[in-house]
C-alpha positions as CSV (number, residue, x, y, z in Angstrom):
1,X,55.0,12.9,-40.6
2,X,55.4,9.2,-39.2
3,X,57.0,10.9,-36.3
4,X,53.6,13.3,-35.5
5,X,51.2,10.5,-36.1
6,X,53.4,8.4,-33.4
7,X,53.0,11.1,-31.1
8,X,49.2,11.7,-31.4
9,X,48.9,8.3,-31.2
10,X,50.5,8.3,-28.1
11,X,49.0,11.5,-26.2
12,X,45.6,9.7,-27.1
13,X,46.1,7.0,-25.4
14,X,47.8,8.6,-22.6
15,X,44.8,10.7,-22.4
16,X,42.6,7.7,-22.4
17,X,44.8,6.3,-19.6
18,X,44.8,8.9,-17.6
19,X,40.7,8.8,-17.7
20,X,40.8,5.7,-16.5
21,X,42.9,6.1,-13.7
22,X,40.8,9.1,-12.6
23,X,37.9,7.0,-12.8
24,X,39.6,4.0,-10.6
25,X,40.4,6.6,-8.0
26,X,36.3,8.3,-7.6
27,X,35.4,4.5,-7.4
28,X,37.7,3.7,-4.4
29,X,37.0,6.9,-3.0
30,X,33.0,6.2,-3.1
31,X,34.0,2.7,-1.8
32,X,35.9,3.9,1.3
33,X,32.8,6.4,1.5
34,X,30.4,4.1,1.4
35,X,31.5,1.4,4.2
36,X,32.5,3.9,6.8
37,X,28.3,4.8,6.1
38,X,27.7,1.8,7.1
39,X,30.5,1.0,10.0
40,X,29.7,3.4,11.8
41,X,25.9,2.4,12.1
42,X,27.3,-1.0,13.3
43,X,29.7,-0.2,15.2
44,X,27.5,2.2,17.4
45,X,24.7,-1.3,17.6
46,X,27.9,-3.0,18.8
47,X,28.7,-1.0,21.1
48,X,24.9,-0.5,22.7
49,X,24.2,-4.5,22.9
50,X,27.8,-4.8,24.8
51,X,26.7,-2.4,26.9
52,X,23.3,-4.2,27.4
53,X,25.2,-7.3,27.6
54,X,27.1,-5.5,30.7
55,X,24.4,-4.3,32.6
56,X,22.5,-7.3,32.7
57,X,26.1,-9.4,34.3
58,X,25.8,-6.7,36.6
59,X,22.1,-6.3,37.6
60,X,21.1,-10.0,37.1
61,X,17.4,-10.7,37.6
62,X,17.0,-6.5,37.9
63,X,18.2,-6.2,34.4
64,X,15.5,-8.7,33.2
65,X,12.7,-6.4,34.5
66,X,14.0,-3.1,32.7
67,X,14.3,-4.7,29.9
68,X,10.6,-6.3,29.7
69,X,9.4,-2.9,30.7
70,X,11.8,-1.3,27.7
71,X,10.0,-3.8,25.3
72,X,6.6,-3.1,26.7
73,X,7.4,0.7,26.4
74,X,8.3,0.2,22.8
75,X,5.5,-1.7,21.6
76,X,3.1,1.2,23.0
């Protein structure tokens, strides 16, 4: 009988363990999710102010113009 109560004992908490573990993984798998979400967002702005940055080395005093007409654009 000692033997069988052992042996409940220990599928229980095996079972219990093995909840837990499940649990860990969904968590870091919502994690990972979760930042390339928001990476990718950044990453694109990143990319689109280097490119900015670019075309204004390259355009100089042109740049500056586009840009003041962009903002005007927007704010309309």
């Amino acid at each position: 009988m000692e033997f069988n109560e052992k042996l409940a004992k220990h599928n229980l908490v095996a079972d219990e363990d093995s909840k837990i573990h499940q649990k860990g993984k969904d968590q870091i798998k919502t994690g990972a999710v979760t930042l390339v979400a928001l990476a990718v967002p950044v990453k694109i702005y990143t990319d689109i102010e280097e490119s900015q940055a670019d075309l204004r080395k390259i355009l100089g005093e042109e740049a500056e113009k586009y840009y003041a007409k962009l903002v005007e654009i927007s704010k309309k």
